[in-house]
C-alpha positions as CSV (number, residue, x, y, z in Angstrom):
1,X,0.0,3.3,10.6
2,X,-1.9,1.8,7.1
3,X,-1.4,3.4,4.0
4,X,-3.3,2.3,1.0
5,X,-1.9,2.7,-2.5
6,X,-3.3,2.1,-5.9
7,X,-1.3,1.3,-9.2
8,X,-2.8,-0.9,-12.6
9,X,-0.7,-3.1,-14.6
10,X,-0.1,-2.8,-18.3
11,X,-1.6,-4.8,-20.5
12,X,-0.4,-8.5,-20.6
13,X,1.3,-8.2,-17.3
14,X,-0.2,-10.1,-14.9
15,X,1.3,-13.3,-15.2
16,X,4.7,-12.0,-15.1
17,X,4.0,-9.3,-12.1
18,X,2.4,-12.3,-10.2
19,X,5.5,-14.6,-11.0
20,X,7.8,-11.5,-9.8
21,X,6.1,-11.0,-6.7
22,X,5.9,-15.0,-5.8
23,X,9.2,-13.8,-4.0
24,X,10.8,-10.2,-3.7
25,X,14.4,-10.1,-3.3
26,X,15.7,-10.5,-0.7
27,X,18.0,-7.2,-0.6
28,X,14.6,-5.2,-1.1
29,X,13.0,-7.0,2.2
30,X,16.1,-5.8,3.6
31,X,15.3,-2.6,2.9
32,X,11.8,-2.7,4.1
33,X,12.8,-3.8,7.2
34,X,15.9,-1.2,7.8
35,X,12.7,1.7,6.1
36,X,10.4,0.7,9.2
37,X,8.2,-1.5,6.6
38,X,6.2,-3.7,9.4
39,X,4.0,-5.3,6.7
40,X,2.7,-4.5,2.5
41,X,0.5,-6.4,0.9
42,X,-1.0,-6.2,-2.6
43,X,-4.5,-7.3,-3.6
44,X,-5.3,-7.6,-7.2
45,X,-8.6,-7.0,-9.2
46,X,-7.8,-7.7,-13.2
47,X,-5.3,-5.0,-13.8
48,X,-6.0,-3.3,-10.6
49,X,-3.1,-3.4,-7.9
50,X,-4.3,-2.3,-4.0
51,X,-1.8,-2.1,-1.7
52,X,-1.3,-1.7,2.0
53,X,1.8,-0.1,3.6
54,X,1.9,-1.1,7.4
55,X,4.7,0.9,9.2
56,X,5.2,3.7,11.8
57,X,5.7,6.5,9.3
58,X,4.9,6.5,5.8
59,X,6.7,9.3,4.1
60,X,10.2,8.7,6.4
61,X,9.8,4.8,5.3
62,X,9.5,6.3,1.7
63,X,12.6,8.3,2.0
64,X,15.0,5.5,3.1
65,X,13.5,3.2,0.3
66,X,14.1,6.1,-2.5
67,X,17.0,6.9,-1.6
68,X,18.5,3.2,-1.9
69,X,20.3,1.5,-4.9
70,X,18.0,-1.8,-4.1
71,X,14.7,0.1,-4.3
72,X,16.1,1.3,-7.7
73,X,17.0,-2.0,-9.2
74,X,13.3,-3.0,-8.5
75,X,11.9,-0.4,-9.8
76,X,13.6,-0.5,-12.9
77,X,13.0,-4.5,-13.0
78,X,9.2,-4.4,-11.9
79,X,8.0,-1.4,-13.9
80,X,8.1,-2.8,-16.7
81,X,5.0,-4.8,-15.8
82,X,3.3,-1.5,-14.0
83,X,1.7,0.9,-15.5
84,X,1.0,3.8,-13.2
85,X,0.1,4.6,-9.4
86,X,-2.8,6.7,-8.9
87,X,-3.8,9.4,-5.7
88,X,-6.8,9.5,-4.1
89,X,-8.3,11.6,-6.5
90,X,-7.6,9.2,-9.6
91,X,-4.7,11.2,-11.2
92,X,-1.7,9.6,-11.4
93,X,0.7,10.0,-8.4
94,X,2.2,8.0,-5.7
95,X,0.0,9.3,-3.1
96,X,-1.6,7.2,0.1
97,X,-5.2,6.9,-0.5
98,X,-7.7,8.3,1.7
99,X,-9.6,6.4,4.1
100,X,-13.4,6.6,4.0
101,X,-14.8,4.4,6.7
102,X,-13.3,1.4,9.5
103,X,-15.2,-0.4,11.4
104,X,-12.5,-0.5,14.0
105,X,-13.3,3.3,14.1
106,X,-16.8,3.1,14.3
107,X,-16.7,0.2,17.1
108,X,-14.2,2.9,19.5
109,X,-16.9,6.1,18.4
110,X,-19.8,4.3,19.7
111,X,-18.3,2.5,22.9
112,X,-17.8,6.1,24.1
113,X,-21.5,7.3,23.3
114,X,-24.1,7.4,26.0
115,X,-26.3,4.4,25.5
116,X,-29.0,6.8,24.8
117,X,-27.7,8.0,21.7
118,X,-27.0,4.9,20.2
119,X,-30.7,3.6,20.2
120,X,-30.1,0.8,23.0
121,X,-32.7,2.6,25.5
């Protein structure tokens, strides 16, 4: 599974978060890989933080990470350049954000449509 997750950094941080991220250590990759964490990568827009989570499930991967000592260092050491995660909605929460279209998705819906409903006729 993807997840997407949205956070902002604060003000002035995004030198430093980019310099902190260069490399993540390497006891936190650890954890990602003993949480089920196949893959996360973070896009940035200005402030703007969009992430994506690949593993097989998102809330057990969360549990092993929260519940770790490493995860808590980070967080303590990275959030002082981050400001807030925000829920697909827009308040503030660590909350996957919801999907609205894939072209993956769209590709699969139409290969099982009769030709005549897709216009080819």
């Amino acid at each position: 599974m993807k997840v997407a997750l949205h956070s902002t950094l604060r003000s002035g941080a995004v030198n430093d978060y980019l310099r902190e991220h260069a490399r993540v250590p390497d006891e936190l990759r650890a954890l990602f890989d003993r949480a089920g964490v196949q893959d996360w990568i973070i896009w940035r827009s200005g402030d703007r933080l969009f992430h994506v989570v690949e593993c097989d499930d998102f809330e057990a991967a969360m549990r092993v990470i929260r519940a770790d000592d490493a995860d808590r260092r980070w967080q303590e050491h990275i959030g002082v350049y981050v400001d807030d995660f925000f829920g697909p909605d827009g308040d503030a929460g660590y909350e996957p954000l919801g999907q609205v279209w894939r072209l993956e998705d769209q590709r699969t819906a139409d290969r099982d449509l009769p030709i005549a409903d897709m216009g080819l006729d």
